[in-house]
C-alpha positions in Angstrom: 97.8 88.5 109.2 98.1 91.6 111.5 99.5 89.8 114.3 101.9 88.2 112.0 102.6 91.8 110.8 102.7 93.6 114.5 105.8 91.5 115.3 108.9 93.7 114.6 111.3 90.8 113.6 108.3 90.4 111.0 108.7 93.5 109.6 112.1 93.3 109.2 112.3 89.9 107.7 109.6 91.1 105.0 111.7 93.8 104.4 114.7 90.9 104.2 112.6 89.3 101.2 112.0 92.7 99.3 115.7 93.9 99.5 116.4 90.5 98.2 113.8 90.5 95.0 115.7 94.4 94.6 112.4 96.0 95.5 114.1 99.2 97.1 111.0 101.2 97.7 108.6 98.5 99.3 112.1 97.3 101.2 112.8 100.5 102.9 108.9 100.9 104.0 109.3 98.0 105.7 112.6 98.7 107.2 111.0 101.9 108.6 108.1 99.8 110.3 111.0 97.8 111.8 112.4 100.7 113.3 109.3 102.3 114.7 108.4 98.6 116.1 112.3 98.6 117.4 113.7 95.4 115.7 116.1 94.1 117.4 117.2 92.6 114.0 118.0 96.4 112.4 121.7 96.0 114.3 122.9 92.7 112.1 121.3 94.2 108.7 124.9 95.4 107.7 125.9 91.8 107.5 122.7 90.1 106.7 123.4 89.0 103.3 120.0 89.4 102.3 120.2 93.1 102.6 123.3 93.3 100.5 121.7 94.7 97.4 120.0 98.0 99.5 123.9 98.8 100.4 124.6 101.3 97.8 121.0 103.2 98.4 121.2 106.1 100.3 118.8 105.5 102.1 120.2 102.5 103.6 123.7 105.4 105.1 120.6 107.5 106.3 119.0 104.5 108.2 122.3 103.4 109.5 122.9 106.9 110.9 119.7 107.1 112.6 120.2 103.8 114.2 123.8 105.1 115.3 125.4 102.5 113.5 128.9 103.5 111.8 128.8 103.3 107.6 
C-alpha cells in the first residue's frame, strides 16, 4: 500500500474520493500530500467535479493561492 500511496496522482485522487463523501478535513490532508509530492493533477482541481463540494472552504482559496492559481 505505500507504493500505491507514494505516487502523487494517488494522493490526489484519494483526496478526489474524500472531497466527494464531504470529508473536508481528511480531503485537505491529502490534498497537502499532493502538493508536497507535486501532483500534476492540483492544476485541473478547479474543474474536477469531484472537488466541487471543498469550493466554498477556505482552505481550498488558500491552496489555490499557494499553487498560483487565480480564485
Amino acid at each position: 500500500m505505500s507504493q500505491l500511496i507514494a505516487n502523487p496522482a494517488n494522493a490526489y485522487q484519494i483526496a478526489e474520493v474524500y472531497a466527494f463523501r464531504n470529508q473536508f478535513d481528511k480531503a485537505f490532508e491529502w490534498l497537502d500530500r499532493a502538493y508536497i509530492r507535486r501532483s500534476g493533477h492540483l492544476s485541473g482541481m478547479k474543474v474536477d467535479p469531484l472537488m466541487k463540494n471543498v469550493h466554498q472552504d477556505p482552505r481550498f482559496g488558500a491552496l489555490l493561492k499557494k499553487l498560483n492559481l487565480p480564485n
